[in-house]
C-alpha positions as CSV (number, residue, x, y, z in Angstrom):
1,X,-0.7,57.7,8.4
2,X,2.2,57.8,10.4
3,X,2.7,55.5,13.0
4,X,2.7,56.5,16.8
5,X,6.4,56.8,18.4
6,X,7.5,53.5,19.8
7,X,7.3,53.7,24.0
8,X,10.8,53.2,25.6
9,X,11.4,49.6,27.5
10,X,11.9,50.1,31.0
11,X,10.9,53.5,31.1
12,X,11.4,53.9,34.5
13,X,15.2,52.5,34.0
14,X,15.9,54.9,31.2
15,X,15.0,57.4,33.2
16,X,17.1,56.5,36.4
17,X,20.0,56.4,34.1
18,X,19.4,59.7,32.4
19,X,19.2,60.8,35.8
20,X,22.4,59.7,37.2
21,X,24.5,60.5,34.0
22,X,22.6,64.3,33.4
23,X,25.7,66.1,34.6
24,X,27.9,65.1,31.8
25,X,25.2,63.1,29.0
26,X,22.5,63.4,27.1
27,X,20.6,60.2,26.3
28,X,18.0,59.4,24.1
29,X,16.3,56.2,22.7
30,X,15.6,55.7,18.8
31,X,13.2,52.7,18.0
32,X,14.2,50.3,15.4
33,X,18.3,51.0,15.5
34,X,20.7,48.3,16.2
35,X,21.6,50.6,19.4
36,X,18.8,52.3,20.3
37,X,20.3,53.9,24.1
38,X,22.7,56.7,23.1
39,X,23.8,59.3,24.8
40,X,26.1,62.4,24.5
41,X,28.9,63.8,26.0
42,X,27.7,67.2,26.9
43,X,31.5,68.7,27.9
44,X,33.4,67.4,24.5
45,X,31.1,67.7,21.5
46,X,31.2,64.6,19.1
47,X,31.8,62.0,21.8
48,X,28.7,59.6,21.1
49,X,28.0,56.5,23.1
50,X,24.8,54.3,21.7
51,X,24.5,50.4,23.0
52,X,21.9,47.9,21.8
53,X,20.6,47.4,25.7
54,X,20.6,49.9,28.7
55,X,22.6,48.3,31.2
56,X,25.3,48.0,28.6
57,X,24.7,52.2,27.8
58,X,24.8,52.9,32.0
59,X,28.3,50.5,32.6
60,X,30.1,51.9,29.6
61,X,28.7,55.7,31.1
62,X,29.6,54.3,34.4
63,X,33.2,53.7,33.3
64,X,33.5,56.3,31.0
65,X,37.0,58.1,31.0
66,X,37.1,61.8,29.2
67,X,39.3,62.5,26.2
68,X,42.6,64.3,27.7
69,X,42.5,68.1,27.0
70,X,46.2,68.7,25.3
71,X,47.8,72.5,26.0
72,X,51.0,73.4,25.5
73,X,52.7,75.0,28.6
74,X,54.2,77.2,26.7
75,X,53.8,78.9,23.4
76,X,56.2,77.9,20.5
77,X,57.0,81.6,19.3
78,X,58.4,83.8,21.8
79,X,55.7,86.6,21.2
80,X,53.1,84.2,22.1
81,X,55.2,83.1,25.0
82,X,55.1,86.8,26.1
83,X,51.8,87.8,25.4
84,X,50.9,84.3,27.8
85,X,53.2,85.3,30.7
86,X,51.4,88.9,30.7
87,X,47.8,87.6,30.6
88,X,48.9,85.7,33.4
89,X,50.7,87.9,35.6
90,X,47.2,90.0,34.8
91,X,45.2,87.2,36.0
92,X,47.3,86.4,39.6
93,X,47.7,90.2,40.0
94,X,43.6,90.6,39.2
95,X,43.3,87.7,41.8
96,X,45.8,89.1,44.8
97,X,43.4,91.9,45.0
């Protein structure tokens, strides 16, 4: 017989926070983990936050800084530089019209 699923302490909380993170995380509770409160990152795939209690998940949310997207400004090789400087001549020109 398997068990039924464990309810969620503090529902109602859970939810408030799931509410006010929902642009950028998806959280979930799993009964019987160290850190049951996770949540993910919905704009970088992989970044995972889980926390043992659910005002610890919502500060660490709360203060939550996004990994840095690195780009080159320009392309090492000069045919890459070139095909760069077209598409974006295409894209202001495409853009001025």
């Amino acid at each position: 017989m398997v068990p039924p699923a464990a309810r969620i302490p503090g529902h109602f909380e859970f939810c408030e926070v799931a509410l006010r993170h929902r642009a950028l995380w998806s959280l979930s509770y799993e009964h019987g983990t160290a850190a049951p409160y996770t949540a993910w990152y919905k704009v970088v795939p992989g970044v995972v936050l889980a926390a043992s209690r659910l005002e610890v998940l919502d500060a660490a949310l709360t203060d939550f800084t996004p990994p840095a997207r690195v780009r080159p400004y320009l392309p090492e090789e000069q045919q890459a530089r070139t095909e760069e400087q077209r598409l974006l001549a295409d894209l202001a020109e495409a853009v001025a019209r």
